[in-house]
C-alpha positions in Angstrom: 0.0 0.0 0.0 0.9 3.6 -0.6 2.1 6.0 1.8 -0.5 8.3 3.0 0.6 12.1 1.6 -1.4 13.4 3.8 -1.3 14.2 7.7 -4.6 15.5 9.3 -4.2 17.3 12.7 -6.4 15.7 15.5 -8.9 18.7 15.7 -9.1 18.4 11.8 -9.1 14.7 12.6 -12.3 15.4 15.5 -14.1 18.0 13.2 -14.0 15.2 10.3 -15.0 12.0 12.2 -17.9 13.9 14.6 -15.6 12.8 17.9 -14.9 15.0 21.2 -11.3 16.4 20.8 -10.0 15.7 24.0 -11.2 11.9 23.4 -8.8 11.7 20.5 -6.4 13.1 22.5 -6.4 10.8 25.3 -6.3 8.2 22.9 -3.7 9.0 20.8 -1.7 10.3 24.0 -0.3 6.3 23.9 1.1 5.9 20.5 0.9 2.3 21.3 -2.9 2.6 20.3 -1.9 3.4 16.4 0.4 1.8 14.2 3.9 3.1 14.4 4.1 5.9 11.2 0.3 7.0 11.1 0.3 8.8 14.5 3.1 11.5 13.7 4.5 14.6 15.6 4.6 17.8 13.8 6.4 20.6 14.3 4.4 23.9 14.4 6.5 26.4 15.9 5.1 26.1 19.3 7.5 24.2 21.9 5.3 21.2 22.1 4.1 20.7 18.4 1.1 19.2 17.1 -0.2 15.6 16.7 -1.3 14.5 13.4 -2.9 11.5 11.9 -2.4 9.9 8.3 -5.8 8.2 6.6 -4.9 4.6 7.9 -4.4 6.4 11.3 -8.0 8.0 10.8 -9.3 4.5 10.2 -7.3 2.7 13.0 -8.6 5.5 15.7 -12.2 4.7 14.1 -11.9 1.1 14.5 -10.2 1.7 18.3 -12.9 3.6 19.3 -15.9 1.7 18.4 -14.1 -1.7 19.9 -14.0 0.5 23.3 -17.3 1.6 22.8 -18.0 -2.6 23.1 -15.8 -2.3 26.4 -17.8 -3.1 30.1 -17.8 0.7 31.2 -16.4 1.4 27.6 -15.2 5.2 27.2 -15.7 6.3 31.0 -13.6 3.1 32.2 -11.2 3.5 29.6 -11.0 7.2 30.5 -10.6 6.4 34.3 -8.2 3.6 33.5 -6.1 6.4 31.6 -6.2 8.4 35.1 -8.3 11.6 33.2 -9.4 14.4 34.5 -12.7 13.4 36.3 -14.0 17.1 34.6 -12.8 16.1 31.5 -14.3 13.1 31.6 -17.5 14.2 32.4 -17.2 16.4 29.3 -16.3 13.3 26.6 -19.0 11.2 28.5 -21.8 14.8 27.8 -20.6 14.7 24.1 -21.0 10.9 24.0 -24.4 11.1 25.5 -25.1 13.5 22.3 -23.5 10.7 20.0 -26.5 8.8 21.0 -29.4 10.8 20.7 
């Protein structure tokens, strides 16, 4: 297969897929959760940089999300197994609440 060309930044990434930003974040925050080469760093100027994702890694997050979704306590448990932000978390679980309506 091709090399993706392209490398979408994860609020692109959240804007295009209808998911809560700082979900993607947390997920992507363990690059073991996407293959090695679709979850890249980019620099932006800023001291941190920017995360990006490449089409596959679109795809792979996708896939990651709905299997958690299956999960007992699915994105709340795997948000408190990832030690969030019980605020934050009660903001991904409103926007997932939406997701279902």
């Amino acid at each position: 297969m091709a090399r993706s060309r392209f490398i979408y930044t994860l609020k692109q990434v959240a804007g295009m897929i209808g998911e809560n930003l700082e979900l993607i974040e947390e997920v992507t925050a363990n690059s073991d959760n996407i293959s090695e080469g679709e979850l890249v760093y980019v620099s932006d100027g800023s001291e941190d940089g920017t995360k990006g994702l490449t089409e596959k890694g679109i795809e792979e997050l996708q896939s990651l999300l709905a299997d958690i979704r299956t999960w007992d306590g699915g994105i709340r448990e795997f948000l408190i197994d990832a030690q969030c932000d019980p605020e934050m978390i009660e903001r991904i679980m409103l926007d997932e609440m939406k997701r279902v309506l």
